[in-house]
N, C-alpha and C positions, 0 to 999 in steps of 0.2 A: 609545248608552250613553256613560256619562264614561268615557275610560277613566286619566287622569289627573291629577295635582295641575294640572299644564302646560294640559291642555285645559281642567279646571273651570274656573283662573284664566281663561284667555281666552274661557270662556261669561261669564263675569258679567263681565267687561270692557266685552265686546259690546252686554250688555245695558243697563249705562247709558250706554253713549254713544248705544243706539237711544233711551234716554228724552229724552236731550239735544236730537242731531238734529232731533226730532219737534216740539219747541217753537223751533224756529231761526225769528226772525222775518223773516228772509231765504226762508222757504219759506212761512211760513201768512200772512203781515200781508194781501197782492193780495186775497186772497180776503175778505175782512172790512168795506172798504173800502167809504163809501156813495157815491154817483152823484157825478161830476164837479159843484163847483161852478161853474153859469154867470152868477153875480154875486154882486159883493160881495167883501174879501177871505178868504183861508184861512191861516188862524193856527195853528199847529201848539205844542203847548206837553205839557210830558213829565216825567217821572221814573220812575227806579229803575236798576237793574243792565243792562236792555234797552232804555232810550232811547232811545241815539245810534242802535243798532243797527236798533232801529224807525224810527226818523226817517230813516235812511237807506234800509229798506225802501220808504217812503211816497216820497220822491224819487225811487227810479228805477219803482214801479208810475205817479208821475202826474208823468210827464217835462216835462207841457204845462202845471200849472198854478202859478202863481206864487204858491208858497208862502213863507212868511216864520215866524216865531218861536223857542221857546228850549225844549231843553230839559236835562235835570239828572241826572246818570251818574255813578257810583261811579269812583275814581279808578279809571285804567288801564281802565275800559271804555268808552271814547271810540272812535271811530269816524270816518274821514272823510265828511263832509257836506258840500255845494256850498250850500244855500238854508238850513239851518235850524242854526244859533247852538248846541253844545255847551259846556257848564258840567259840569266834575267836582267832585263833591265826596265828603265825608267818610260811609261807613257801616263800621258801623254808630250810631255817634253822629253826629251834627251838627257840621260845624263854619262858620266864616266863609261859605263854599262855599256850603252848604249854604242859609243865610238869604239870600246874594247870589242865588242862583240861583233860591227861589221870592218873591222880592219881584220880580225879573225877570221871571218866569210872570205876576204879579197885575196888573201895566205891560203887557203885554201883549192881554191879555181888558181890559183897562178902554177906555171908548168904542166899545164896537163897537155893528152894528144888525142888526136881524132880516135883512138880506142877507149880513151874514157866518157863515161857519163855521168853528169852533173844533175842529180834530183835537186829541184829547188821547190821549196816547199813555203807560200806566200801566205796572207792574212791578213787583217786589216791591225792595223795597228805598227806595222813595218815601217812607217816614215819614220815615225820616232821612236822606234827599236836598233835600224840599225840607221848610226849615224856616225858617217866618216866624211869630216868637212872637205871642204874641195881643198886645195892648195890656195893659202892667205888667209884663208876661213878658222878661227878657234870655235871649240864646242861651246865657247860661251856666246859667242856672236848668234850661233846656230839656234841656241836655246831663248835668245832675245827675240829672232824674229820668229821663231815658231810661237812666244807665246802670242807676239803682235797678231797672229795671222789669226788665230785660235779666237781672239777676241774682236775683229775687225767687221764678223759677218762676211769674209769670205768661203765658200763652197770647198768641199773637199779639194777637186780638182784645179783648181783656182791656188789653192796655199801648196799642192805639189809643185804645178808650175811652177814655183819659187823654191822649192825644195831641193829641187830635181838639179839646180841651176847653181846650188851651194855644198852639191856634193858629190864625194868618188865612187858611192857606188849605186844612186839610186840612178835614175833615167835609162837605162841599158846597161851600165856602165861595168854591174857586174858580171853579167853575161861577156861583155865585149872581155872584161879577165879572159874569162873560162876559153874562150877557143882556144886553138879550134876544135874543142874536146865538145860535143851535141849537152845542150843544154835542155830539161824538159822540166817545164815548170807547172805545178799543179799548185791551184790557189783556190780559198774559198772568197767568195768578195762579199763585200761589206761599202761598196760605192753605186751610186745610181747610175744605170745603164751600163755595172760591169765590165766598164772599158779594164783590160787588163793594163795598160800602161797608168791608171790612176791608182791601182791598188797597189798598196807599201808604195806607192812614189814610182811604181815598176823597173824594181832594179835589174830584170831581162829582159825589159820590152822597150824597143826603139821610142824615141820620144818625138812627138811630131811639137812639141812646142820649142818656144825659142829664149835667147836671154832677151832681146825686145820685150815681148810677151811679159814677161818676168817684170821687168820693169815699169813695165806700163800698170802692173797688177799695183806694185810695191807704191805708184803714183795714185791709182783709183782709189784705194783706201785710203790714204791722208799717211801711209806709214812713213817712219824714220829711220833706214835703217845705219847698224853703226859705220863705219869709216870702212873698215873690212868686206863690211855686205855691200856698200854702194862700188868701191870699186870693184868687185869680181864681178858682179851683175853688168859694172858698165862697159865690159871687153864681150864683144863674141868669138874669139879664136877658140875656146875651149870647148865647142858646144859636146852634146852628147849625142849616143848613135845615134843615127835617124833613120825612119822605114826603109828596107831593102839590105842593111847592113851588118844584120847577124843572122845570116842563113842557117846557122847553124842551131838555132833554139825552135823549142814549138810549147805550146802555151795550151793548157788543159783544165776547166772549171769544174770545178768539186763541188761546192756548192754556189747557192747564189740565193740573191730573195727573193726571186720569183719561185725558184725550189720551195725555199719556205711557206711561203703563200699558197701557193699549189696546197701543200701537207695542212696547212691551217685549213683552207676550204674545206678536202674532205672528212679533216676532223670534224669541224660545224656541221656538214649534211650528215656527219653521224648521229648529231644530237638535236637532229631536226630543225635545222635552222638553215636560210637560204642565205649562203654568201654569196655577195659582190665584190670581186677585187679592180680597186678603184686603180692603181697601180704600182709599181716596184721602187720608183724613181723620185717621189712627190718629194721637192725642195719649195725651199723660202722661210722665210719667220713663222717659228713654232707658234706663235700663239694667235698669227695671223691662220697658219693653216687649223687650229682648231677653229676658229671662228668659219671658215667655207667648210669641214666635216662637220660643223654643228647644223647649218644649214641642209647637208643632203640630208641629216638622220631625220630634219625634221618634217621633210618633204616626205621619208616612208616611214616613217610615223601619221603625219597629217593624211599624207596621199594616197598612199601605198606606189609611190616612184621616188627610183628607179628600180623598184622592186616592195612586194608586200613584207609584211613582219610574220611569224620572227623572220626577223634576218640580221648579219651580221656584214660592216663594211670592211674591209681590209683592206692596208697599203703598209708600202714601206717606202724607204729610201733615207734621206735623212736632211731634218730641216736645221737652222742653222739659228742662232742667240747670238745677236746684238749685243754687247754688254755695257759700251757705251763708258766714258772716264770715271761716271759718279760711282759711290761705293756700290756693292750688290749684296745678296745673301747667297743659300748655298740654292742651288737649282740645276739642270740641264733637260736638253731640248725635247725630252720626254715629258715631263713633267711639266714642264711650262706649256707645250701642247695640250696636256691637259687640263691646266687650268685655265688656257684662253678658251677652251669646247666648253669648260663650267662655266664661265662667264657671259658665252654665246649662249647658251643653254638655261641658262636662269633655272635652273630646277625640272626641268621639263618631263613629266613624268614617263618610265617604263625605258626609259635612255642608261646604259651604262657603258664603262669605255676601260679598257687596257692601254699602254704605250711602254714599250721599254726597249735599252739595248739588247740584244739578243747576246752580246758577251757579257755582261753583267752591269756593265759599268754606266749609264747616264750622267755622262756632265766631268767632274771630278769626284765625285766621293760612289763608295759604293754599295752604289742602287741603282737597280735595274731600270725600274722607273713605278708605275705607282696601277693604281685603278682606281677610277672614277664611277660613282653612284647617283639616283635624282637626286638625294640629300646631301649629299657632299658641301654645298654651301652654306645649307642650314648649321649641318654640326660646324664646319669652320668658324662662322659667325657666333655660334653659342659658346664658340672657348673667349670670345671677345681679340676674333683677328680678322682683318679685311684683307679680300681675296683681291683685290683693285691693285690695293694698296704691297700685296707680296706679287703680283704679276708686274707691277712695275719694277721692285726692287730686286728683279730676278730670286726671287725665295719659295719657291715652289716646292724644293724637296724641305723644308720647313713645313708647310703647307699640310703635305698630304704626310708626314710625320707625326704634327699636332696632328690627326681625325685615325691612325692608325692604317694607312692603306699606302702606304710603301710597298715595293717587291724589290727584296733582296734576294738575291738567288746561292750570291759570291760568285768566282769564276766560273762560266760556263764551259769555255775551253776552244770555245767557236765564235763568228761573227758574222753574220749574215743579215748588220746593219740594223736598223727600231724596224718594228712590230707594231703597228697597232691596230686593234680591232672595238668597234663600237657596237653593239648590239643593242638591238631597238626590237622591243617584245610586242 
């Protein structure tokens, strides 16, 4: 049983750091890995938040084979490496970094032969790590509509679709480099339902979308984009591979969050509590979905359905902030789920809750994301701040700052998308 504010906190502490651990690719990359290559050489090329940290994986599992290449990491999550060339750059936008570092990946895969092997080593965070505009496209253009996309309340998959469509090497594109030299790409995801063509923008994996598609996105949201993005979007001559067209690659998952979830539940049944994992993929408006998790908890609290207390709820995937023209404060989609569960929740006793990214980072600044208590609104309310009133103005990591229930972690090194767990005693 809980029998504390003291113990609940360090149940859901516990728990995301089990979801973290469990995607370390210091522990899963060895196992994934295909057969030692015995000719030709092995070009290792990368992005995202887990790069280095993969790339350093991949050095000490194949101590013997003389590996060479580059790959592209979020600043401050760099890693030492002996054989294989780390580049930090800018996320969530693009910057200098970011175009240096995959026009460096594209130098790399070019010239090679059906005796070489290309380790590509993927991660969330790759759209806007490596970014090599298409032809017409400038990195400022790039950096205009990724922030438009970021703020629009489009879905991960939704702003690649647009990505994919402004540049040279996301959508297949660097794969199609690399023949006909076998491509074999090991990736941790950090996208709902793990589509491999959404993660990093799938720079080896065929693209089943289109510049239509693209456009029609660029139209649903009210966006503008500059003179440069409306024409390249509005040609389809350049599309990118499509299914059937790079026979030569194959695609292997390392981690993912339902992995996570899995390693969360058995943590909980360790410490006597019944998890339900609600599921991996849950999107839409963060603070709409705390308001339907406030609801289940309060059904196995009241009820004991869809299951008796203790127990703990689990999901991941990643919901998405509105942000809308007016000013904001500082928040993301971790935290703002939590505070629309407080405000569903009105105090509701023996109820506490976790939510963070499992790389570290919620939103822009960095924090992981936060943990929620019954009292959580009492104490906000008693520094003289309305919680109404910062759920509107997207200020949620202000929020849980002012009561002290931030989770900072700094870089984890991995991503395997939010975490959240609610625990009802």
């Amino acid at each position: 049983m809980v029998r504390d504010d003291a113990q609940a906190r360090a149940i859901l502490r516990a728990l995301f750091d089990a979801a973290v651990a469990a995607a370390d690719p210091r522990k899963v990359l060895a196992a994934h890995l295909p057969p030692k290559p015995t000719k030709g050489r092995c070009i290792v090329v990368g992005g995202g938040k887990s790069a280095a940290v993969m790339a350093a994986a991949l050095e000490d599992a194949w101590p013997d084979v003389p590996l060479e290449g580059t790959v592209v990491t979020r600043y401050g999550h760099a890693v030492p490496t002996r054989r294989i060339e780390v580049i930090e750059a800018s996320h969530p936008v693009p910057d200098a970094n970011s175009q240096a570092g995959a026009l460096r990946l594209l130098e790399q895969v070019r010239g090679l032969t059906q005796d070489d092997l290309v380790i590509a080593l993927m991660s969330g965070g790759a759209s806007s790590l490596l970014a090599a505009p298409a032809p017409g496209i400038t990195l400022a253009d790039k950096q205009a509509i990724n922030r438009a996309l970021l703020a629009c309340g489009a879905n991960i998959t939704e702003m690649n679709a647009v990505r994919k469509h402004l540049s040279a090497i996301k959508g297949g594109r660097l794969a199609a480099a690399a023949a006909p030299a076998r491509v074999v790409t090991l990736a941790i995801s950090d996208v709902p339902g793990d589509d491999p063509a959404v993660i990093g923008s799938g720079p080896t994996v065929p693209d089943r979308t289109t510049f239509a598609e693209a456009r029609a996105l660029i139209a649903r949201y009210g966006l503008t984009p500059s003179p440069a993005v409306a024409a390249r979007l509005a040609q389809d001559t350049d599309e990118t591979p499509k299914p059937g067209s790079l026979p030569h690659t194959e695609f292997r998952m390392i981690a993912t969050p339902m992995m996570a979830l899995h390693a969360v539940a058995d943590t909980a049944r360790g410490l006597g509590l019944s998890p339900l994992i609600l599921g991996d993929a849950l999107e839409g408006e963060a603070r709409e979905m705390g308001t339907v998790l406030a609801g289940i908890a309060r059904s196995v609290r009241g009820h004991n359905q869809p299951l008796a207390p203790p127990a703990v709820l689990l999901s991941g995937g990643e919901t998405t902030v509105t942000l809308g023209s007016a000013p904001h404060g500082h928040g993301g989609r971790n935290t703002e789920f939590l505070l629309g569960l407080a405000i569903a929740l009105d105090g509701a006793p023996g109820i506490w809750a976790v939510a963070g990214d499992t790389d570290g980072v919620d939103g822009m600044d960095e924090v992981a994301g936060a943990l929620l208590t019954p009292d959580s609104l009492v104490r906000v309310r008693a520094l003289g701040l309305d919680p109404r009133a910062m759920l509107a103005g997207h200020d949620s990591h202000s929020l849980f700052k002012a009561v002290g229930d931030l989770i900072v972690t700094g870089p984890t090194l991995t991503n395997v998308n939010d975490i959240r767990a609610i625990l009802i005693a």
